[in-house]
C-alpha positions as CSV (number, residue, x, y, z in Angstrom):
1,X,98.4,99.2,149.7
2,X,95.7,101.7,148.3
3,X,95.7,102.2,144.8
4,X,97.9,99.4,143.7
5,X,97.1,97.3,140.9
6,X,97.0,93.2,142.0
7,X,99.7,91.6,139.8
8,X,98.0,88.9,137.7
9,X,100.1,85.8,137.8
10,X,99.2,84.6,134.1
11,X,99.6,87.6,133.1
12,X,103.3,87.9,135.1
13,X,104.2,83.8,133.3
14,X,103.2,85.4,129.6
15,X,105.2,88.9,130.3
16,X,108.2,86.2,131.4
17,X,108.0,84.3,128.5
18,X,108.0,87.3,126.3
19,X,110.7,88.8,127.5
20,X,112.9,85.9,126.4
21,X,111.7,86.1,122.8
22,X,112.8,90.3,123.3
23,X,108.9,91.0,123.0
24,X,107.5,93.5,125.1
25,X,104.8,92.6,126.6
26,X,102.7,96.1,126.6
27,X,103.2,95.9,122.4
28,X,101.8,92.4,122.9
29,X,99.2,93.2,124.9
30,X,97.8,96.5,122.3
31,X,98.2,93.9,119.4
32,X,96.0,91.1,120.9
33,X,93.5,93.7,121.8
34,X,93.7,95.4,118.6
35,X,93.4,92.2,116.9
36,X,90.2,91.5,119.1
37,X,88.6,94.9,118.3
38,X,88.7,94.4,115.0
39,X,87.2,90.9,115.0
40,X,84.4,92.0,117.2
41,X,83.9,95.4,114.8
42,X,83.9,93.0,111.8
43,X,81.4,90.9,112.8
44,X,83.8,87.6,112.7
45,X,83.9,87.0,116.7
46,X,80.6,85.2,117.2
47,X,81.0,83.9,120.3
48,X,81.4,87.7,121.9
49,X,78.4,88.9,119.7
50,X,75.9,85.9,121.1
51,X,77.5,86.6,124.4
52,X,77.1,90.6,124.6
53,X,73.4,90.4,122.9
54,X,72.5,87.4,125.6
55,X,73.8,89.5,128.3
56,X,71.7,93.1,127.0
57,X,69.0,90.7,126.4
58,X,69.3,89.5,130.5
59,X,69.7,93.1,131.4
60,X,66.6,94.3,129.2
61,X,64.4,91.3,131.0
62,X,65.1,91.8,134.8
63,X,65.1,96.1,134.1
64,X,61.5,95.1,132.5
65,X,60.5,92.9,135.9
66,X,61.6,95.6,138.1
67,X,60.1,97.6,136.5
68,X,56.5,95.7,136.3
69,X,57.0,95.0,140.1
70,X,56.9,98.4,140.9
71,X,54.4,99.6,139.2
72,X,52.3,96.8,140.6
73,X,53.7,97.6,144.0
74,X,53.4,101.2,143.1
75,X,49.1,100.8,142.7
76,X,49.4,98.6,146.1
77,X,48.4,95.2,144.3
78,X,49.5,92.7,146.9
79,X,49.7,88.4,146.0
């Protein structure tokens, strides 16, 4: 079906078990992430900061070798 969202089955177990402590699971889900945001805007989530910056980093670097490479290849320097 086009345009339908793929239910996520540990997702579907968590909205299950909160609905038989009468939680609902769309609050839960805006508190965790609101609860993540402010971790990550805090500075106190670590592991996502050294992850993001490793990943920019790895973006930076190959956007840098492309780039190199086709300059090179751009002034028809062959190896």
């Amino acid at each position: 079906m086009a345009g339908r969202k793929k239910e996520n089955p540990v997702e579907k177990a968590a909205e299950k078990i909160l609905k038989k402590k009468n939680i609902d699971f769309n609050e839960w889900k805006k508190e965790v992430i609101t609860k993540k945001k402010i971790a990550v805007m805090s500075d106190e989530d670590k592991e996502w900061t050294d992850r993001t910056i490793h990943e920019a980093a790895m973006k930076l670097i190959m956007d840098e070798v492309i780039k190199e490479e086709s300059s090179v290849s751009g002034n028809n320097v062959s190896y």
